[in-house]
N, C-alpha and C positions, 0 to 999 in steps of 0.2 A: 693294749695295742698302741695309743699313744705315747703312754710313756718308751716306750720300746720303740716308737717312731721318732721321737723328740733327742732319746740318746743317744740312738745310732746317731742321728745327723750329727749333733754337737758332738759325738766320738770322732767321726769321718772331718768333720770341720776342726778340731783340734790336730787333729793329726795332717790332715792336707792345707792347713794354713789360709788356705783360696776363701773360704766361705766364713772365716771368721769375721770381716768388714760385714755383710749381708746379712749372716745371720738376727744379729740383733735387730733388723730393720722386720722380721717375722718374728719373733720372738716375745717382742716388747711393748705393748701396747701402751701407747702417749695417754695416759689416764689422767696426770694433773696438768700435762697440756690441753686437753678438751675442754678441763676446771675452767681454766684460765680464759681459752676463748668465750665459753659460755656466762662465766659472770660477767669479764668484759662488753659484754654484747648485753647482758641485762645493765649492766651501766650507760649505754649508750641510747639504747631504749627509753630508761629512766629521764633521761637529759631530752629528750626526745618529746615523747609526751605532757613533761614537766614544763618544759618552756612554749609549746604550743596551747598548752591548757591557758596559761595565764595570756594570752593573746585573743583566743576565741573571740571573746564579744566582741572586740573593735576588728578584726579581721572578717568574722561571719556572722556575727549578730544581728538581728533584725535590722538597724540604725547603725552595722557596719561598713566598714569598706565594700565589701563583696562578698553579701547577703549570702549564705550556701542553699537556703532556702530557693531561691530563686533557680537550684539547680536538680532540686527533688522535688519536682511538682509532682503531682499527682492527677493519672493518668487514667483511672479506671481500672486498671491493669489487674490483675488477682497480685495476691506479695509474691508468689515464685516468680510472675512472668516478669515483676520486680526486680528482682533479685537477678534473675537472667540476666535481663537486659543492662542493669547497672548496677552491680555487686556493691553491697556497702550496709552495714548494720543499720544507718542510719532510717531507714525503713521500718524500722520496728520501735521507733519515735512515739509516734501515734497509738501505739497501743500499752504503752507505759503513761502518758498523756504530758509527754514529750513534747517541744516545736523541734526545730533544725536545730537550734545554738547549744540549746540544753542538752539535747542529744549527743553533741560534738563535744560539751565537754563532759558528759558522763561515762564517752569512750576515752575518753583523755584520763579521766581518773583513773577507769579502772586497768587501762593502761599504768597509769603510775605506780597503781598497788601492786601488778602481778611483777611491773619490773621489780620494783623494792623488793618484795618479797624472793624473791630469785638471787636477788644481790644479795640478800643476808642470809637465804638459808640454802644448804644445799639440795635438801629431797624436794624443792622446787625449781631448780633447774632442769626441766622437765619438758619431754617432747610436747606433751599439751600444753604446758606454761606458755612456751613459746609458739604455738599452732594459734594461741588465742590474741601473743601479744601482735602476730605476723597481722591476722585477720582484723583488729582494732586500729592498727597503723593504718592500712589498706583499705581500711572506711573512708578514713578522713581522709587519705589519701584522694581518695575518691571527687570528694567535695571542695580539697584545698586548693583549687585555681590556680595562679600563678604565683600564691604564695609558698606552695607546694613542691612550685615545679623544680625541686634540685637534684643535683645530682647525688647529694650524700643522702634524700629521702629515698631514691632509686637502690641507691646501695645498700641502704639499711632494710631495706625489702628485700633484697636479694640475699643478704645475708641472713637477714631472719629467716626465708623459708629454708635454708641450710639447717639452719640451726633445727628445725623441726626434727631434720634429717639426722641430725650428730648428736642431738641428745638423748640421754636414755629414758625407756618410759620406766620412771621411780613408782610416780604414782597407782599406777597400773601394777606393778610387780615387786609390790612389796619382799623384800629380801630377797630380790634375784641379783643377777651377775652385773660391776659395775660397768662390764667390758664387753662387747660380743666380737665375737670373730666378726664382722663384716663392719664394725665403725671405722675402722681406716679408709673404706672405701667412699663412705658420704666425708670423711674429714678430708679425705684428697680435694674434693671441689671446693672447701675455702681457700685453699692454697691455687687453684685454679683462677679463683677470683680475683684472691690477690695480683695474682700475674695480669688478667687482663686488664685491671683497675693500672697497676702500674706501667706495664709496655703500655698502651695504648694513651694513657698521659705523657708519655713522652715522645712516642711518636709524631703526635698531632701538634705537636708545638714546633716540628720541621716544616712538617706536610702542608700546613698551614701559610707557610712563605714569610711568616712574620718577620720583619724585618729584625726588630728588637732582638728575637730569637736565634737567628741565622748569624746575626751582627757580636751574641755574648753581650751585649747589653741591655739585657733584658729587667736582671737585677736593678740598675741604675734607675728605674721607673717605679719597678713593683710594688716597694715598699710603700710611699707613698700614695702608691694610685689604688691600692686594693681595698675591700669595699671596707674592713672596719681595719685598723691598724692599732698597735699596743706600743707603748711608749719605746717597748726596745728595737719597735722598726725606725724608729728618730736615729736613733743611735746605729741600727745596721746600715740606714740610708748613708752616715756620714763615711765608710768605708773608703778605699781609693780604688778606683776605676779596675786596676788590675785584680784585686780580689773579687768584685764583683764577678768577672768573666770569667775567673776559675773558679768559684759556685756554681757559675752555669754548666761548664763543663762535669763540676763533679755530679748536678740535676742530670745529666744527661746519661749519668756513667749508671746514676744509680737507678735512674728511672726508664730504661732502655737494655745497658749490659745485664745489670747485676740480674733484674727478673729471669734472666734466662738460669741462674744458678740456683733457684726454686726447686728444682727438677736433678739437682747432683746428685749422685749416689754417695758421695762423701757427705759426713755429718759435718765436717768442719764447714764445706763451703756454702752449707746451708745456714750455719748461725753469721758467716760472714753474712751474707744474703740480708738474714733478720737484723744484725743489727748496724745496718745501711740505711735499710729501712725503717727503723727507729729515728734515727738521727737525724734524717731528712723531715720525718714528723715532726719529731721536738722544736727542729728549728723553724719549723712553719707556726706549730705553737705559741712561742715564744713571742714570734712577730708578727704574726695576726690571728683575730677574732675567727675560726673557722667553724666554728660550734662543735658539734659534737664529731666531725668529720676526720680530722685526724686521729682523734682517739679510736675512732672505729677500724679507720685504717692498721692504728698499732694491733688492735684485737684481730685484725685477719693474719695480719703475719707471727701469732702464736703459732701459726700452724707448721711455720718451716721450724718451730724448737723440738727436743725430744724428750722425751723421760727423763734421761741420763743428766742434760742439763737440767731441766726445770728439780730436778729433784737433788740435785749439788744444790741449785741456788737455797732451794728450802733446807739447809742440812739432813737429809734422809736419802741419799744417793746410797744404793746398797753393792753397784759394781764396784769389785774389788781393779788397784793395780795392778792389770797384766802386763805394763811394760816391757819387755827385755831386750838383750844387748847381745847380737844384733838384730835389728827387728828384724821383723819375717817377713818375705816377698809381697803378701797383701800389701801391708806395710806401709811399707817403701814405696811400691806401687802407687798408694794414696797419697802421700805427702808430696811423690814427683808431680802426680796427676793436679795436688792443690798448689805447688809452687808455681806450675809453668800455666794454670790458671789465673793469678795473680797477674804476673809477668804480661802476658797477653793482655791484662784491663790495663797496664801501665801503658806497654806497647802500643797497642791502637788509640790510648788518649793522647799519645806525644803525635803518633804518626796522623791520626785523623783532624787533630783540632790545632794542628801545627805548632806545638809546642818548641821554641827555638831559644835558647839559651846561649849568650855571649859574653860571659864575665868578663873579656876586657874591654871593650866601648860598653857596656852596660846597655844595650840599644833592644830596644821594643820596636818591633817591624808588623805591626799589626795588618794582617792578609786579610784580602776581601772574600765575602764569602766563596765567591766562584773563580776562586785562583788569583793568581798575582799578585802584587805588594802595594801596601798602602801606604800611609802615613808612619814615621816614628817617632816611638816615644822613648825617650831614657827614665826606664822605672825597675830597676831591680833586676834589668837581663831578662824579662820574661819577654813571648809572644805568642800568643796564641790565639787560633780564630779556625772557623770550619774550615777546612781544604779538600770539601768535594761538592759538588754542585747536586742541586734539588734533584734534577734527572737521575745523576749517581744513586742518591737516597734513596729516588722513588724505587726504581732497579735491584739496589738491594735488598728494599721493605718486601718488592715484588717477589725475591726470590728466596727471603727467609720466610716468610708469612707461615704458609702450608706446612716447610717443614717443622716451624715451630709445634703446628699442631703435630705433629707426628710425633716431634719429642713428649709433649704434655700427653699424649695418649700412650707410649712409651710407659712414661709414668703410671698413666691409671692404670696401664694395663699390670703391673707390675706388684700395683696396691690388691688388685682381682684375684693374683697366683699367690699373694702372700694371704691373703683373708683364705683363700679355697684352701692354703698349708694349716692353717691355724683349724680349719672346720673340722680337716682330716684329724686333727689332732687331739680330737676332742673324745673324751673319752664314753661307752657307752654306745649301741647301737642307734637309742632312739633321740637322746641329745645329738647324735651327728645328723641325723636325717633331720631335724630341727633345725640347728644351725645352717647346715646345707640347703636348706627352704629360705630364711632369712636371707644368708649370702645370693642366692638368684635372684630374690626380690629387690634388695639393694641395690644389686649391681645392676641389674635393669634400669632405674631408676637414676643412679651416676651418671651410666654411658644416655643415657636420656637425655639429662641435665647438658652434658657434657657438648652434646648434640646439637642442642638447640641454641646452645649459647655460642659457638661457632659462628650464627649469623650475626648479631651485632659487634660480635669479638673482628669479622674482615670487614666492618666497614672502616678497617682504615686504611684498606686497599682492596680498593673496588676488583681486578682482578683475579685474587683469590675469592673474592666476595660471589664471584658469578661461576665459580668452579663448583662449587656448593653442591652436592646431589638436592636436584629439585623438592624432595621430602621433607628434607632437613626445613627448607624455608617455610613449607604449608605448616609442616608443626610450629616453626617459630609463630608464626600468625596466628594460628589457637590461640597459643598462649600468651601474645603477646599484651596483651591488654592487663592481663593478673602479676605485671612486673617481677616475673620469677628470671630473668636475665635481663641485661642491659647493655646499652657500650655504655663508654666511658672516654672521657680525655679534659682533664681540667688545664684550666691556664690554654687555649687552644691559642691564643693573640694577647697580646700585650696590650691593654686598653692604658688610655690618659695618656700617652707620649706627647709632652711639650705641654702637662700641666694638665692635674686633677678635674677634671667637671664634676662639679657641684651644685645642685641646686638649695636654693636657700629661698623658704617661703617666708612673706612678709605680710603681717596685716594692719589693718587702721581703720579707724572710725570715722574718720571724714576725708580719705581718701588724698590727703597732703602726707600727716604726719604718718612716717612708716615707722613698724617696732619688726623687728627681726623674730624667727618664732624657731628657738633653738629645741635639739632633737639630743635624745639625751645620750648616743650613743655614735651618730654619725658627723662627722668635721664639721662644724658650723662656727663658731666661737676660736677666732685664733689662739686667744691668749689659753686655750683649753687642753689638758694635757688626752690625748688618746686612750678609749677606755680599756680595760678589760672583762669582757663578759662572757667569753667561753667557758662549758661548751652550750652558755643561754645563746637563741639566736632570733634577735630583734628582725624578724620578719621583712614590715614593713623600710627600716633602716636598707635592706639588704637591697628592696626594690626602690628605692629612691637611688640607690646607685647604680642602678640597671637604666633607672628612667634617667639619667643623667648623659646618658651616652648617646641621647636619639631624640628626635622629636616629644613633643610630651604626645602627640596620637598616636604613637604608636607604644606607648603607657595606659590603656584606656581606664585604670583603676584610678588613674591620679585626679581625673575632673571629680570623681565618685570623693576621693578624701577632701578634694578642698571645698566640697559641697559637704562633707558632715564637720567639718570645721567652721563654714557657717553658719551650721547647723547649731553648734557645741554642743555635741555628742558627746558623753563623758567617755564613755568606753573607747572613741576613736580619738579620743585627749591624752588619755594614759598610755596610746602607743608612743607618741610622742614625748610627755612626762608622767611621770607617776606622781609627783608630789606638784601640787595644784600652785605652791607657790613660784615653781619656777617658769611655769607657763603664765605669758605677759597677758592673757584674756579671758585669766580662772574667773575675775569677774562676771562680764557677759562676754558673747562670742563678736567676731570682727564685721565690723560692715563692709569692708573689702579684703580681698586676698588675694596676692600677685606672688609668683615667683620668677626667684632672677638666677642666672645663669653663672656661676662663677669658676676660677678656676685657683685650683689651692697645689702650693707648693709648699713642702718643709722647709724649713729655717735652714741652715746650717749653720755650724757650728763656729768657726770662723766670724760668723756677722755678730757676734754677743749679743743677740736679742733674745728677751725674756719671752718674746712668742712661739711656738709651736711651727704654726703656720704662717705662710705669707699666702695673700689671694689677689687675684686682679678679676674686676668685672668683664663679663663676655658680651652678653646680650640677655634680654626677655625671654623666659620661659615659658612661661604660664599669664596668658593677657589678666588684668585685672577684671575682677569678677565680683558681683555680689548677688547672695538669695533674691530668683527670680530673673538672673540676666537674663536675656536671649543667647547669650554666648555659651554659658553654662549648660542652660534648657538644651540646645540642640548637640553641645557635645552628651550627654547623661542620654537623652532619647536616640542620638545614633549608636554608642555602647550598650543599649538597654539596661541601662543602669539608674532608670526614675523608680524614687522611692516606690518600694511597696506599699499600697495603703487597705490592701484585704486585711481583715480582720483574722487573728488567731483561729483553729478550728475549732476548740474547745477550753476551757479556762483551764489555768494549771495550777487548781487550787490540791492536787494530792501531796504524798506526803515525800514522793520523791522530788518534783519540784522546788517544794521547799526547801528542802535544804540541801540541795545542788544551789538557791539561790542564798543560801547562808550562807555556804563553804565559800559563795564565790565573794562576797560582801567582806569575808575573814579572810581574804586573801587577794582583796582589791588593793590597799595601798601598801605593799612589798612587792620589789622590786623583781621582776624573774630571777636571776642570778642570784639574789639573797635564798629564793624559795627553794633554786634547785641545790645550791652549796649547801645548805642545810640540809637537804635529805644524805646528801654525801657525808656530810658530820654525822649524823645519826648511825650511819652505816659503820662509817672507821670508830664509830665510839665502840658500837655494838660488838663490830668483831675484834678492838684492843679489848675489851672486856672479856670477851671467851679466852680469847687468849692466855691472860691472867690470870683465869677463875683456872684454866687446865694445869698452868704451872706451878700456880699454887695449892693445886689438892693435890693432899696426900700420896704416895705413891704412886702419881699418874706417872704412864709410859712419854716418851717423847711425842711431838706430835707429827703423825704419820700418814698414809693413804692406809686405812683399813681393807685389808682383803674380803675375802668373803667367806663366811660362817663354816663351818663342817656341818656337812649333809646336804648343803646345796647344789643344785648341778654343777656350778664351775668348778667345784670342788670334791670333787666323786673320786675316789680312788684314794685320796691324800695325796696328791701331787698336781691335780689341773688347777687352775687359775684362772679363773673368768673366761673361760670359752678357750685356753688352750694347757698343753702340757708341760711340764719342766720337771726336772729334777734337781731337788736341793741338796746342796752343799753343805757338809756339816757348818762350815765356817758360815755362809748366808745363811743355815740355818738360825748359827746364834746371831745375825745383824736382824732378821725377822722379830726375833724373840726380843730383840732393844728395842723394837716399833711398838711390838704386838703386843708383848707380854711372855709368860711362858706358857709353853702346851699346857694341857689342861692333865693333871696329877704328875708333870715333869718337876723337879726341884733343879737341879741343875746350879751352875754359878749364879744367874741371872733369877732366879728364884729365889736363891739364898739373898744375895743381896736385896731384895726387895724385903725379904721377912725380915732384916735386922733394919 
């Protein structure tokens, strides 16, 4: 019955030409597209856990920054009402005979192993694999404070419990199907993600009134001021004014228009889509430290790729050229549909952002944001600048919002009718009523998802935001707490306009002579060139440029660091260096410690100077202080941040202990980023060696996506394929048989040639 269902359609669709474009969008399930997000996501993981592991002690160790302990007291409570109340493995501590730190990085490892393990092999890419690494994250998450609080750890939560969703249970179903008819339907919500992670970054950088942003001189600042920068922002910073502003605009184009073409029914204007948004990563890459953030970014938008490509790029694409001359109505259809799509991103970037061109005065007429004319420049005939006012924006935001969601459900809904086509087509009475149970359960589950993510998707307009059915919100507030949806909008203002803040802590022993106390990853040392440590991400670094922007009280961790600084805490010394020699008080620790307030600007190129940086001082930071102040004493007692001095609840003489504190001993003086590029080498060695070993045995096939066995259910009748039906083509037949091998007692060309 399937197959009899599968060829009628593809007979009616070859003959009526209309259904040719669609078909394959049912037909073909993205199998080394899923590959891809899901190792990707185990690499991100990896980077993830890897770099907060080597952090712990001096973040949350007893004698850290901000003790976690201090955040899982212990209540009386039974462990479920525990567990209730504040979800986090870290509970189960104590009966391993665990404190807090050990605990945190026991999850951290075993986080490391399950990512690793996932990265190099594939039957651990695994809905449990990842169900375990979601809930390990989401510990720590728990207890991580403000060093926690970002938005790519948000992301990576959110992504991960998808991933529960999209990957298949291996482990569980030994030699079952690698495809079910209903994974399109949980793989739509990363692409769903993607959209809101992107609209919703670029919105808020209007909505927001930034002037920087509104003005296209946003770039002019950025590089510079952003929290960790890489040598090649030196060198973007030097740029000239007018390419800056056409950056902005193409940020705008891609972080705003293009998300809407997520959702095309054309495959072309979907990889135009992916690889926009590739682009705009790399070059964020490139020019700053974002950790593991962009690379996660690139791993959601595998999702707008498809079969056909990913499987060109790997050499194993098995569609044949159906070109012909002249194409057929579909066709043409699509190509008019993809030009005059184009056309229109050009259009409204000239007409919106007032692009004006004069080749013969050469004249730059730079517009203010809310109309009229401003100043000119003669640079190349360009001019460009917004030419609608915030009201307009708002107006617009107001009156796409909704219908966007109507399109993105549009979409799922569409993924729904093609998973229910694929079930129908499944061969066998009791496999369809199987699959058909699976597909209701999923798609439950989608439009759930789907659902709920709605509420933080309109806080970028309050308007849509309160149109809401009142349901939608009480379920967002269940869940809101277990970070299964988020908003999002990075870059929301443009921080440091008119020069970097900087703080620079300084210490000394008899309170004259001051020594500067350099940080090995954030601006301090002019003459120093900008690091690169992605995607390791120096925590602390990160909050010193947060605490740079504001008051130090409203930093309340910062009194807490420069009290275990006079403390000299070794584990809160290695956030700052790792190698004892380049910290000025590896001897003993300082009798005072002040910070001063600077302001750091790039060199430019132009001035020939061999520094980096130029800085000017602002003011006092941080009054000076020493063990015992009253100044000190009262800011730690209004933070509650005075040491802890209870005693452990039980000695941690077992055998896990131990060597959780050996591991950490063998892995104290290496650097985060040597520890995590090293697992990444391990990895690429691992898999050029598989590589190699397949190429070079004996009559190995090419290498391919393996179908699935004879006799298994996807494969009943000799013609279903992982949960749906097709009929082979002699000619795909033989491109199968260049993957696969040959049938089993066929000789054939392809048999022959292998025996000789």
């Amino acid at each position: 019955v399937g197959r009899s269902v599968l060829t009628s359609v593809r007979a009616g669709a070859v003959r009526g030409g209309a259904l040719v474009a669609l078909l394959p969008l049912m037909a073909e399930p993205p199998r080394r597209v899923r590959e891809l997000f899901l190792t990707g996501l185990a690499a991100a993981f990896l980077a993830a856990f890897t770099s907060l592991y080597v952090q712990v002690p001096g973040l949350y160790g007893r004698d850290g920054i901000l003790p976690a302990r201090r955040v899982l007291r212990l209540s009386g409570q039974s462990l479920w009402e525990q567990f209730r109340d504040f979800p986090t493995l870290l509970w189960l501590g104590p009966k391993l005979g665990l404190d807090t730190e050990l605990g945190m990085e026991l999850l951290c490892l075993l986080g490391v192993l399950c990512s690793f393990g996932a990265l190099l092999l594939e039957p651990l890419r695994d809905s449990l694999v990842f169900a375990f690494l979601w809930v390990l994250y989401f510990s720590l998450y728990q207890v991580g404070q403000v060093f926690l609080y970002f938005q790519w750890d948000s992301l990576l939560l959110e992504a991960g419990f998808l991933a529960v969703l999209v990957a298949p249970l291996r482990l569980l179903s030994w030699g079952g199907p690698a495809w079910h008819p209903h994974d399109s339907i949980t793989f739509w919500l990363v692409r769903w993600l993607l959209f809101r992670l992107m609209f919703a970054s670029g919105v808020v950088k209007l909505t927001s009134r930034c002037p920087t942003w509104w003005g296209l001189t946003a770039l002019t600042h950025h590089y510079e001021t952003q929290c960790i920068p890489t040598p090649a922002a030196w060198f973007a910073h030097q740029l000239p004014v007018w390419f800056q502003k056409l950056s902005v605009v193409a940020t705008y184009i891609i972080e705003i228009a293009v998300p809407v073409l997520f959702f095309a029914p054309i495959r072309r204007l979907r990889l135009f889509a992916f690889y926009s948004q590739v682009l705009l990563q790399v070059l964020i890459i490139l020019t700053g430290n974002y950790n593991f953030f962009n690379m996660l970014t690139i791993v959601l938008a595998f999702s707008l790729l498809d079969e056909e490509h990913v499987g060109r790029s790997a050499g194993c694409s098995k569609r044949r050229n159906t070109r012909s001359w002249p194409p057929s109505l579909g066709s043409f259809l699509s190509m008019l549909l993809e030009l005059s799509t184009y056309s229109l991103l050009l259009y409204w970037s000239i007409q919106y952002f007032g692009l004006e061109i004069n080749w013969e005065n050469r004249l730059l007429e730079s517009q203010c944001p809310h109309g009229g004319r401003g100043s000119s420049l003669t640079l190349h005939g360009f001019s460009f600048a917004p030419d609608f006012t915030f009201h307009e924006f708002t107006t617009w935001l107001q009156a796409v919002t909704l219908p966007l969601v109507g399109l993105a459900f549009l979409s799922l809904s569409w993924e729904i009718l093609a998973a229910m086509y694929r079930c129908a087509c499944v061969r066998g009475c009791f496999w369809k009523l199987w699959a058909t149970l699976q597909w209701v359960i999923f798609t439950t589950a989608a439009v759930g998802l789907f659902a709920i993510s709605l509420v933080p998707f309109t806080y970028i307009e309050s308007e849509s935001h309160r149109k809401l059915w009142p349901g939608i919100h009480e379920a967002f507030g269940a869940v809101q707490r277990l970070q299964l949806v988020n908003s999002y909008g990075l870059f929301r203002r443009m921080t440091g306009v008119g020069g970097r803040p900087e703080v620079v802590l300084e210490g000394s022993y008899n309170g004259k002579n001051w020594t500067e106390i350099e940080f090995m990853y954030k601006p301090g040392n002019v003459s120093r060139a900008p690091p690169v440590v992605a995607p390791h991400q120096p925590r602390l670094d990160w909050q010193m440029w947060f605490a740079a922007l504001g008051h130090h009280s409203s930093s309340p961790w910062f009194s807490s660091f420069v009290h275990r600084l006079l403390q000299g805490q070794e584990d809160v010394i290695r956030l700052v260096q790792v190698h004892e020699s380049q910290y000025p008080f590896s001897g003993r620790p300082p009798v005072y410690i002040r910070a001063q307030l600077y302001k750091y600007w790039f060199t430019h190129s132009a001035e020939g100077s061999q520094s980096w940086w130029r800085r000017q001082w602002v003011q006092e930071f941080f009054p000076t202080v020493s063990l015992g102040d009253p100044v000190l004493e009262n800011l730690l007692n209004q933070h509650g941040l005075k040491q802890d001095t209870t005693p452990a609840r039980r000695p941690l003489t077992t055998v896990l202990p131990q060597a959780l504190r050996w591991l950490r001993q063998l892995c104290r003086p290496v650097p985060g980023p040597t520890i995590l590029w090293s697992l990444y080498l391990v990895v690429a060695t691992a898999c050029l060696l598989r590589a190699l070993r397949r190429r070079c045995r004996p009559g190995a096939p090419p290498t391919c996506p393996k179908g699935p066995r004879r006799g298994d259910p996807a494969d009943r009748g000799g013609a279903e394929k992982n949960g749906h039906m097709r009929r082979r083509e002699p000619q795909e037949r033989a491109e199968s048989q260049a993957c696969s091998g040959p049938e089993p007692g066929g000789g054939g060309r392809h048999g022959t040639k292998r025996k000789k």
